[in-house]
C-alpha positions in Angstrom: 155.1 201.7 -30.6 158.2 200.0 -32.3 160.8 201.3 -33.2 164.4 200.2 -35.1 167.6 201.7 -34.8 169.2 203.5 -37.9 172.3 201.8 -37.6 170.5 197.7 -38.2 167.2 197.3 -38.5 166.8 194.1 -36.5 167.7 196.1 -33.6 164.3 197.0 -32.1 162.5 198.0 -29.4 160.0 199.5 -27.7 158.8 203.2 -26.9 159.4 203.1 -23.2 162.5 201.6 -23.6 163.7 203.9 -26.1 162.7 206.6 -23.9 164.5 205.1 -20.9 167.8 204.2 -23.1 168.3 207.5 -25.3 170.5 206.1 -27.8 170.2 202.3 -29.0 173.0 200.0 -28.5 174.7 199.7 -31.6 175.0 203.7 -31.2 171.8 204.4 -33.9 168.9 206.4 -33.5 165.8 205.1 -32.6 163.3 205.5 -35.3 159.5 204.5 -35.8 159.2 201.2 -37.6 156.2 202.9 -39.2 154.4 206.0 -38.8 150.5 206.2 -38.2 148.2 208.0 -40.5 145.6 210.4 -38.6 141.9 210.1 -39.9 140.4 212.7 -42.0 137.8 213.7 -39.2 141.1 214.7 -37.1 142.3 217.2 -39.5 138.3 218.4 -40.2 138.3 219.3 -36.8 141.9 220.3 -36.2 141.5 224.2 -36.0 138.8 223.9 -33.5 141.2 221.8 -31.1 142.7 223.8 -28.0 146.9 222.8 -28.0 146.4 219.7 -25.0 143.7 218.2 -27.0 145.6 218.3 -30.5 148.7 216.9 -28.8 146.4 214.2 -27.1 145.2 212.5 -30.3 148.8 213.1 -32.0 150.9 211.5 -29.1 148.2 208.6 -29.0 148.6 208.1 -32.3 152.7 207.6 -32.3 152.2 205.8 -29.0 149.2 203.4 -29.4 148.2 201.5 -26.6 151.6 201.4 -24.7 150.5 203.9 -22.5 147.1 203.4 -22.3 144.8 206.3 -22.8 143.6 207.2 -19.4 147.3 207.8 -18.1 148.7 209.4 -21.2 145.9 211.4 -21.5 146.8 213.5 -18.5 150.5 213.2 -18.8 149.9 215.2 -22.2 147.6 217.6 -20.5 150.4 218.4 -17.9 153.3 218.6 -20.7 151.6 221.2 -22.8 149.9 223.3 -20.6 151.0 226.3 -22.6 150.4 227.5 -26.5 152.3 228.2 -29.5 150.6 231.2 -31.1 150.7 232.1 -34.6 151.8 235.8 -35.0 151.4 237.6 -38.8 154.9 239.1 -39.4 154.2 240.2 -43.2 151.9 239.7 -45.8 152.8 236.1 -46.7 154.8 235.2 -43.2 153.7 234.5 -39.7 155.6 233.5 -37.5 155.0 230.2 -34.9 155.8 231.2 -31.2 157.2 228.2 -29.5 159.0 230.7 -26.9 155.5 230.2 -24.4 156.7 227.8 -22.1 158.7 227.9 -18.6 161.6 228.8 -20.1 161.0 230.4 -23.2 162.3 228.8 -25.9 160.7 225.8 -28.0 162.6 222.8 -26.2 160.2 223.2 -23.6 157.7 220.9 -26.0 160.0 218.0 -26.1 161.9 218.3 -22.2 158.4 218.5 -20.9 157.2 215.6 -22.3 160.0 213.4 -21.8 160.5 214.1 -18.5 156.3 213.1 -17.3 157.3 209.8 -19.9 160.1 208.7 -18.0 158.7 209.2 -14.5 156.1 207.2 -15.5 158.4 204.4 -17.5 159.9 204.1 -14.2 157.1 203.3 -12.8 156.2 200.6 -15.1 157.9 197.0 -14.4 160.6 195.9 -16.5 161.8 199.7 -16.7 162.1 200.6 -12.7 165.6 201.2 -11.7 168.2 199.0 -11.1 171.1 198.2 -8.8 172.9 201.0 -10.9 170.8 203.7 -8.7 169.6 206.9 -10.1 168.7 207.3 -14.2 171.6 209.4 -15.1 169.9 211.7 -17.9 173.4 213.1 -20.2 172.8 215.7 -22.4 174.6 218.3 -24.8 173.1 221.5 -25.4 174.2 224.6 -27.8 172.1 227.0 -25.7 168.4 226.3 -24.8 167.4 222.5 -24.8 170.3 222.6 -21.2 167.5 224.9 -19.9 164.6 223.2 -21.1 165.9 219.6 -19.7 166.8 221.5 -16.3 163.3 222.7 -15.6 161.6 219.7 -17.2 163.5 217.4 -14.7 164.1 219.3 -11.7 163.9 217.7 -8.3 162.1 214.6 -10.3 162.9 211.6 -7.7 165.2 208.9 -9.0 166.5 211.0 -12.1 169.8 213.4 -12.4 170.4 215.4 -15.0 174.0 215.7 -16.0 174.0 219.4 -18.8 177.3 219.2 -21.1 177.6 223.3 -22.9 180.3 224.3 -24.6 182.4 227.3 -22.9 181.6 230.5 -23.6 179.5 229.6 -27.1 176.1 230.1 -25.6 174.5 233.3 -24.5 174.8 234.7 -20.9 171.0 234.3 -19.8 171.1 230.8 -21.7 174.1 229.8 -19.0 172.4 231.1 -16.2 169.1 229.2 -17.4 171.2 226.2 -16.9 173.7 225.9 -13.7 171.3 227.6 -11.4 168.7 225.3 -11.1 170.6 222.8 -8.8 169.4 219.9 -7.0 169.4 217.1 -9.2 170.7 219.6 -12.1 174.2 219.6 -12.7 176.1 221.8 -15.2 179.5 220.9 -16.8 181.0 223.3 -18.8 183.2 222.1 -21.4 186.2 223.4 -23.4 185.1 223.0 -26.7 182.2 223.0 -29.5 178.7 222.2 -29.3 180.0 219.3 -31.6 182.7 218.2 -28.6 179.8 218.2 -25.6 177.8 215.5 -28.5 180.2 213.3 -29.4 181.1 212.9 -25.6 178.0 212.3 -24.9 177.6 209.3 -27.3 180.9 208.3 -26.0 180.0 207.3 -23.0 176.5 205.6 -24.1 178.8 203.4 -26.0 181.1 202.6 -23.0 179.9 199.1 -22.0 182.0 199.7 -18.6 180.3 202.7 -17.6 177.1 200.9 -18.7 177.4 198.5 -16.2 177.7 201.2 -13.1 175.7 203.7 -14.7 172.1 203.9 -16.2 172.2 206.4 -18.3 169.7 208.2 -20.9 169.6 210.7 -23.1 167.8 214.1 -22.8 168.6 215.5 -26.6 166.6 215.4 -29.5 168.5 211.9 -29.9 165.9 210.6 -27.6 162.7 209.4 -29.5 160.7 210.8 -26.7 162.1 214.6 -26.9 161.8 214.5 -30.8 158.1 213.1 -31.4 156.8 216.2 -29.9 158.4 218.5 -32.0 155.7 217.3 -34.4 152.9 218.7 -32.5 153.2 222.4 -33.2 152.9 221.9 -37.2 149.9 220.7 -36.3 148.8 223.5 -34.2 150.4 226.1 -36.8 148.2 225.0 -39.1 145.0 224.7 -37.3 145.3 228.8 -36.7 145.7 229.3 -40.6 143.0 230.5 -42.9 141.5 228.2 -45.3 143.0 229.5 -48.4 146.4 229.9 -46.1 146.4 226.4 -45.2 146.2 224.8 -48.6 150.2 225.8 -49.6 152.5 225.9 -46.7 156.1 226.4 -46.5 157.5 225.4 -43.1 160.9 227.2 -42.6 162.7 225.5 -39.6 165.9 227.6 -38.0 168.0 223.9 -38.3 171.0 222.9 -35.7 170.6 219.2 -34.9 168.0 218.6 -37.3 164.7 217.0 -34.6 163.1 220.2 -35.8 162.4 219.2 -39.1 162.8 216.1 -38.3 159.5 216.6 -36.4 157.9 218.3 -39.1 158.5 215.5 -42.0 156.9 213.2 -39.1 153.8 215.5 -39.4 153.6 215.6 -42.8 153.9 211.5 -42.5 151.0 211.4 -40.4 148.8 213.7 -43.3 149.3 217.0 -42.1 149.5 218.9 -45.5 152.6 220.4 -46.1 153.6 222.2 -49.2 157.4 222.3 -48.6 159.5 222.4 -46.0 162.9 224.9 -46.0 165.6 223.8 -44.0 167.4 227.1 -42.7 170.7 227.1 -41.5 173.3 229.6 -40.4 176.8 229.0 -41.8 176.8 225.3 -40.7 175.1 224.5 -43.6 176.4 220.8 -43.9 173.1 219.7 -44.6 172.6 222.2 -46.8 175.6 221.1 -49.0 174.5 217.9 -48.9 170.8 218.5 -50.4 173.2 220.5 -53.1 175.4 218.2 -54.1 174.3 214.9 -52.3 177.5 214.4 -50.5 177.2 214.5 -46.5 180.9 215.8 -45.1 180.5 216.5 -41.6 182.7 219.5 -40.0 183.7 221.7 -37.0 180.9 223.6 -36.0 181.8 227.5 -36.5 180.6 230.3 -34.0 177.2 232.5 -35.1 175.0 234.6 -33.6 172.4 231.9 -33.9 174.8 229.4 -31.7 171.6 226.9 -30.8 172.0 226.1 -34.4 176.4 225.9 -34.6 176.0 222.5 -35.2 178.3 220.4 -37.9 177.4 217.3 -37.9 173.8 217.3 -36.4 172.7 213.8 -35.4 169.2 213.6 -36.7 170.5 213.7 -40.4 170.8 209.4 -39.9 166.3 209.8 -39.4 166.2 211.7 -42.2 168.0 209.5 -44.3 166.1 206.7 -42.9 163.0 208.8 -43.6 163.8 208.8 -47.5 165.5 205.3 -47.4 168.4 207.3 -48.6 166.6 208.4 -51.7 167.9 211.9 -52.5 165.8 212.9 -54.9 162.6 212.3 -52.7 163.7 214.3 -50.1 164.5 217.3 -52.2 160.7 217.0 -52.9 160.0 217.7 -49.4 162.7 219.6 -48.5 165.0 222.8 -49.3 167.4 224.2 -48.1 169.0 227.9 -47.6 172.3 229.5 -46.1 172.2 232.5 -44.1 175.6 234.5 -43.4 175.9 236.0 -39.7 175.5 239.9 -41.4 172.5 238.9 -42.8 170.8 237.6 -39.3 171.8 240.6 -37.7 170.4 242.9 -40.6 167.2 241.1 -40.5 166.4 241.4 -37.1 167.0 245.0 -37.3 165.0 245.2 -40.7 161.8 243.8 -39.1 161.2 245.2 -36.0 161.9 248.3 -37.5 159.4 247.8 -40.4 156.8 245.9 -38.1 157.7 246.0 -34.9 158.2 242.7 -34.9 161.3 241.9 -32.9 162.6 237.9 -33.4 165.7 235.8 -32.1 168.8 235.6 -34.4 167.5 231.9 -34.9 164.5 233.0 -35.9 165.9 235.4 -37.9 168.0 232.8 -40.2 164.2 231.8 -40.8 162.4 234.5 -41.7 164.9 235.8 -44.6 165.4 232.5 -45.5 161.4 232.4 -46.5 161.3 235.9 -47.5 163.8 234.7 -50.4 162.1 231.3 -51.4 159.1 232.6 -51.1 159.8 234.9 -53.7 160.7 231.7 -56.4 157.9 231.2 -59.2 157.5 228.3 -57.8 156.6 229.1 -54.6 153.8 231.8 -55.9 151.3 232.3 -53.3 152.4 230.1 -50.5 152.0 231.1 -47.0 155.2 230.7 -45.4 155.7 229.8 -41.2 159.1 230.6 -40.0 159.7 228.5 -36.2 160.1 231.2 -33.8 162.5 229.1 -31.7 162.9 231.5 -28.6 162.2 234.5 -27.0 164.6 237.7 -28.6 165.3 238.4 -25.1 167.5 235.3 -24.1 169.8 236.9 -27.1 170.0 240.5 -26.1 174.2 240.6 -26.2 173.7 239.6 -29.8 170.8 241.8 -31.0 171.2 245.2 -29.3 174.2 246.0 -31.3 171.7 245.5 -34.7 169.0 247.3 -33.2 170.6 250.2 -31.5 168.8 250.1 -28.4 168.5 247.4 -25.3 166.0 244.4 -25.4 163.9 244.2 -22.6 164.0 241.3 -20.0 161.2 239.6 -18.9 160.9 239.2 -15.0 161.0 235.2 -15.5 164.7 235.5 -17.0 166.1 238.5 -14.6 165.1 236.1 -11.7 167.5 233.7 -13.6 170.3 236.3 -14.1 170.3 237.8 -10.4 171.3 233.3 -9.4 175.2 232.7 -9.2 176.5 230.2 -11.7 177.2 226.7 -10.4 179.4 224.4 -13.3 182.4 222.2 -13.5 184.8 223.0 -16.3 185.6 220.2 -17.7 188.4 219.7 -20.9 186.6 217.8 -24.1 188.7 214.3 -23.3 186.1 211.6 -22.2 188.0 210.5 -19.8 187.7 213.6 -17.2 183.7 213.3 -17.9 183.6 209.5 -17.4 185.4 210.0 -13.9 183.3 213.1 -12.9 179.6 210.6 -13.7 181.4 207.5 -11.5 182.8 209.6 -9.0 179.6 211.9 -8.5 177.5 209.2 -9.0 173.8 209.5 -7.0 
């Protein structure tokens, strides 16, 4: 697989690499030089594939023969060992279930993945590790992909993991998720915004003097190798559709940093058929306002109740561009977009588990009215909308109880998580206090 970065397009490399490096040098995202297209005979047979085996032709596909089949195969396997179940909210909506996984929320795809990809990069020459010492895996979260990258990597030899999360913006069971897990897991809490943890974090992959003690990677959706398999559960959302239901479908992706749909327009690259795809977002809607009026001003990130997605300048907006080529008017083909205001998340939640008992994340939420509306365009006239169920309600519970008048049960895998004491370093948003925290607690 080769792959260029956004920012100059005779900057390539490879998939390994990529993997290994997290952002490319010139600071650009890694993005496929070009994309596969899956044979007919693989969608034909699509809704009779378990999860492991769809994802095993899909990440073939992207990968080719880099890793060669008989030790990607099982590395896949391992990764997905878990499924995304469709769930029929209403009529016209189901909702896709990607809270299945260890810890219950749908970053588990990509962190799983990456983490078996670059075990096994490091075990490939020309990749091993260097004089430098341990891979120093940075990552920024705004709630769940901190967890996600904590389990995915925990006690993995020859990798630390290094969480940035910004103080007090994510939800109490998200925090425990992520500075209890010690070990090779560390947890800095930072004095800012979900946009303040990113932009340090890019920082110091641009710092060519921390480069040279340091080998550092990166663990968000930045990464090529966290992003491709957001791809896969499109796939699999699909394959449990009806007939008539799969022929016009509206993919409504809860939207913070944007490898979501990014993920999804990947899918649709590779054949999966795709009717539209509706970009939700909560009130940091700068993509939003960019489909609008086609002029991208990033800005602060506010505080919602959907904070995974309090994100104002998310980073995979330069592989959507590069999607399109920067043609604005293709894109609004594929994609739409929709705002939804904090009382409105809240009222839905409440709204649909009391109607069907079905009771959804605030994120999810932002979804779900978001397609109740577009689906409701002439346009969109007997479309089957699926809304990304992006983790389980419970990990929200000081958001939603208020709405719902009543407390939100905790599953045993989360109170285990709650009942741990918090481990983190607070830490201001200058880069200099984090780049002498990495050299001086350096593996």
């Amino acid at each position: 697989m080769h792959l260029y970065s956004t920012n100059s397009h005779t900057l390539q490399t490879t998939f390994l690499h990529a993997a290994m490096q997290g952002l490319a040098g010139d600071g650009g995202l890694w993005m496929p030089t070009a994309l596969p297209r899956l044979p007919q005979s693989f969608f034909e047979e699509l809704p009779r594939l378990s999860m492991a085996d769809m994802a095993v032709q899909v990440m073939q596909a992207y990968i080719g023969d880099e890793i060669p089949a008989q030790d990607l195969e099982p590395l896949v396997r391992d990764a997905f060992n878990f499924d995304a179940p469709l769930v029929r909210v209403s009529e016209n909506i189901y909702a896709l279930e990607l809270f299945h996984g260890p810890t219950l929320a749908f970053k588990d795809f990509g962190a799983r993945f990456m983490a078996r990809a670059m075990s096994y990069a490091r075990s490939v020459q020309g990749v091993q590790a260097d004089s430098r010492g341990d891979l120093c895996v940075l990552v920024a979260t705004s709630g769940d992909t901190g967890s996600a990258v904590a389990h995915g990597f925990w006690n993995v030899k020859g990798i630390r993991v290094v969480i940035l999360y910004p103080q007090g913006k994510v939800s109490d069971v998200q925090e425990k998720q992520l500075t209890t897990m010690g070990g090779n897991i560390t947890a800095i809490e930072v004095q800012g915004t979900f946009d303040d943890c990113q932009a340090l974090v890019k920082t110091a992959f641009q710092d060519a003097e921390l480069a040279k003690k340091i080998a550092l990677t990166s663990a968000n959706s930045i990464n090529i190798a966290r992003l491709l398999p957001q791809s896969l559960y499109y796939f699999r959302a699909v394959a449990q559709l009806s007939d008539d239901a799969r022929k016009d479908v509206v993919f409504c992706t809860p939207s913070g940093n944007f490898g979501n749909l990014t993920g999804g327009l990947f899918a649709q690259r590779l054949g999966l058929p795709v009717k539209k795809f509706l970009a939700a977002t909560n009130r940091n809607d700068t993509f939003v306002q960019y489909l609008a009026s086609g002029e991208y001003y990033a800005k602060p990130s506010v505080e919602t109740p959907s904070n995974a997605m309090d994100v104002g300048n998310p980073s995979n907006f330069a592989r959507i561009q590069a999607l399109y080529g920067g043609n604005l008017e293709a894109m609004r083909r594929d994609i739409a977009g929709a705002t939804i205001s904090d009382a409105e998340t809240l009222e839905t939640v409440a709204r649909v588990e009391k109607t069907s008992g079905y009771l959804m994340c605030p994120h999810t939420a932002v979804g779900y009215l978001a397609t109740e509306r577009f689906l409701q365009t002439p346009e969109m006239a007997g479309a089957t909308g699926v809304v990304l169920a992006t983790a389980h309600p419970a990990k929200f519970g000081t958001v939603i109880e208020p709405a719902l008048g009543k407390p939100v049960t905790l599953p045993e895998r989360l109170q285990d998580y709650v009942r741990k004491e918090k481990h983190a370093t607070l830490l201001s948003n200058n880069y200099d206090q984090l780049k002498a925290f990495l050299l001086t607690s350096q593996g």
